[in-house]
C-alpha positions in Angstrom: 6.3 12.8 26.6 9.0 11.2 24.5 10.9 7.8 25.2 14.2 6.4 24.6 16.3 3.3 25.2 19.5 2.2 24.8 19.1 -1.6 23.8 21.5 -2.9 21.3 19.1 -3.4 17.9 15.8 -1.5 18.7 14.6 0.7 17.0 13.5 4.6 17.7 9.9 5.1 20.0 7.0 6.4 18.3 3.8 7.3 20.7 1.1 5.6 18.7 -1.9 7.3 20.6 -1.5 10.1 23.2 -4.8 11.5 25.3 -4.7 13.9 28.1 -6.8 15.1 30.9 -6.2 18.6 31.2 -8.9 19.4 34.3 -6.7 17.2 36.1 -4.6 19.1 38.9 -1.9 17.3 38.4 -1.8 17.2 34.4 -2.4 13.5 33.7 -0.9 11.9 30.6 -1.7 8.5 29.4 0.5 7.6 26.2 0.8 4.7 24.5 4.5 4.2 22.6 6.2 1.8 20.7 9.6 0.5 19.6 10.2 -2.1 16.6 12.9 -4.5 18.0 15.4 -7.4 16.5 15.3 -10.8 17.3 17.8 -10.1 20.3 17.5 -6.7 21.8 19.5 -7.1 24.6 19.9 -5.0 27.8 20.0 -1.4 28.4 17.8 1.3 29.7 14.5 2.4 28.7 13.8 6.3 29.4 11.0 8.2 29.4 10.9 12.4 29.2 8.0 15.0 30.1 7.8 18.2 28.7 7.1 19.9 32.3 9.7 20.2 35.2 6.7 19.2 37.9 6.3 15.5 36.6 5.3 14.2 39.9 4.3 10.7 39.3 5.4 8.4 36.5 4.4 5.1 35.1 4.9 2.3 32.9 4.7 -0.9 31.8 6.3 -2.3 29.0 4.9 -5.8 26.8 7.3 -7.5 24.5 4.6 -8.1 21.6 5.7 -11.1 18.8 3.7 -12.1 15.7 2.7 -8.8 14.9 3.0 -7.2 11.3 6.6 -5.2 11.7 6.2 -2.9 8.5 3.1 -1.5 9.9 2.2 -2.5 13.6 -0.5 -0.1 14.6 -3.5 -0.6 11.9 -5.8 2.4 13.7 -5.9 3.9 17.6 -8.5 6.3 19.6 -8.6 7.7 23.3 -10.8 8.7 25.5 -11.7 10.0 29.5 -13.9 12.2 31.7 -13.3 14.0 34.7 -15.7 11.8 37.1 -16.7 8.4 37.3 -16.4 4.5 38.2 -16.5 2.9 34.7 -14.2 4.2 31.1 -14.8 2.6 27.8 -12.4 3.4 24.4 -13.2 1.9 20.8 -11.3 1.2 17.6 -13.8 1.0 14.5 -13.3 -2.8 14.4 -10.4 -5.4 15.0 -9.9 -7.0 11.6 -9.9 -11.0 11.6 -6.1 -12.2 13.2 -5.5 -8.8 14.5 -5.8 -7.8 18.4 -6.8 -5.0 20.5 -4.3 -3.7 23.4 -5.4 -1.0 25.7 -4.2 0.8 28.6 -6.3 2.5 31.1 -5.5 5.1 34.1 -7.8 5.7 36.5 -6.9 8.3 39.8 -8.2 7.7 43.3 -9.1 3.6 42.3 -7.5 0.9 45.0 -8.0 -1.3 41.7 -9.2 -1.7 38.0 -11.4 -4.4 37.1 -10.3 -5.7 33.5 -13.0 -5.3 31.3 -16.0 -8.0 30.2 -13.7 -10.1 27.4 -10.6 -8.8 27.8 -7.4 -10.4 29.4 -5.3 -8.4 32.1 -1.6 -8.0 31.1 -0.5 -6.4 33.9 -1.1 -3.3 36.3 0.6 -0.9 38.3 -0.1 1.5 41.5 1.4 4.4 42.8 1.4 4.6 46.8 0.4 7.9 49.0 -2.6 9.6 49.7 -4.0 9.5 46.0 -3.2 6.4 44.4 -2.4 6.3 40.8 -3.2 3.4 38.8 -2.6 1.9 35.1 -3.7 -1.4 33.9 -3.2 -3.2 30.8 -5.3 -5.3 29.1 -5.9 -7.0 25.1 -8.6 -9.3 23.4 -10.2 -9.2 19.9 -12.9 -7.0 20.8 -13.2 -3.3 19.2 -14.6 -1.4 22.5 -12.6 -2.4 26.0 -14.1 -0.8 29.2 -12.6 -0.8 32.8 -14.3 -0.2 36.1 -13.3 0.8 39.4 -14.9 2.9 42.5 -13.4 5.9 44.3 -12.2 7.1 41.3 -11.7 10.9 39.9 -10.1 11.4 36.6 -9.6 8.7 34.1 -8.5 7.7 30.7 -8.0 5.2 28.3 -6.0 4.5 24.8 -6.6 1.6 22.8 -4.4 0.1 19.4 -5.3 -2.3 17.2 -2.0 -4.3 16.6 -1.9 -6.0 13.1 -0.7 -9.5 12.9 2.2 -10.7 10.9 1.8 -12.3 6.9 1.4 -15.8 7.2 -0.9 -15.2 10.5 1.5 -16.2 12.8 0.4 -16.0 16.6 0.7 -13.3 18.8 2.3 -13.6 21.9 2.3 -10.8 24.8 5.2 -10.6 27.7 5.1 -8.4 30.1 9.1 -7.3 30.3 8.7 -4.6 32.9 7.1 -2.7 35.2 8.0 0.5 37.0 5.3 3.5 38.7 7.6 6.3 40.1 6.9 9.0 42.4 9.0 12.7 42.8 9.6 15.8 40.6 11.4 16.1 37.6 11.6 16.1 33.8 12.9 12.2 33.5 12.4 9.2 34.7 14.7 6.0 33.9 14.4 1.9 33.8 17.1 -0.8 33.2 16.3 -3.6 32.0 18.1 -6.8 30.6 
């Protein structure tokens, strides 16, 4: 998948840490992006395109991140997921001193993800239907996140370590937006502003 936007002064979307679970009948894609904004964004609309024609459910939630180091954000990344199971846990090496951990897990079939022991929940988001599709959010200082949940069939998990700004100035984490669509297609778009 690639995103886009349109906001007045940010910058191009890089997907920092991509994993896929490709048992899944539906193809599921968890991927984690990000785009280097100014002071003032402003509005405009934040798109997001699959490389298959049957996309038939997409998600996302989008943090406005401050405090971070803006020359090199992403200091180191790593995936993971299996094809059964209630619980999911992804590592980074270590989270240096000042620096945080963000991760985002997916889990198919869950009515709801537990956050995981340390971490703080940012935000999650559900699909509705017969299979629910679910993504949750979550960040804390701690190199290996985990998630839990029951009913589930597929999951996956990415997790960044985000590097904080010279100076050590103090990170602060907005949730801006959050969208989960459902139909076919190649595209799927979000306003914001």
């Amino acid at each position: 998948s690639t995103f886009s936007n349109t906001h007045v002064g940010s910058g191009a979307w890089t997907n920092a840490v991509t994993v896929s679970q490709t048992n899944d009948p539906d193809g599921v894609r968890l991927t984690l992006g990000r785009s280097q904004t100014g002071a003032s964004p402003g509005s405009g609309t934040v798109r997001a395109d699959y490389t298959v024609d049957n996309a038939s459910h997409a998600a996302w939630i989008i943090h406005e991140v401050t405090g971070h180091d803006t020359a090199a954000p992403i200091s180191e990344s790593s995936s993971g997921g299996v094809s059964t199971g209630t619980t999911l846990s992804v590592s980074v090496a270590s989270v240096a001193a000042g620096n945080l951990a963000v991760s985002a897990g997916y889990a198919r079939g869950a009515a709801a993800i537990t956050v995981g022991t340390g971490e703080t929940e940012l935000s999650e988001a559900t699909s509705t239907g017969v299979t629910e599709h679910r993504i949750q959010v979550q960040y804390s200082t701690d190199a290996a996140h985990d998630w839990a949940w029951t009913g589930s069939n597929q999951n996956l998990g990415v997790i960044v370590e985000i590097a904080q700004a010279a100076g050590g100035a103090a990170f602060d984490l907005d949730r801006v937006e959050r969208y989960f669509g459902r139909g076919y297609g190649r595209g799927y778009a979000r306003s914001m502003g």
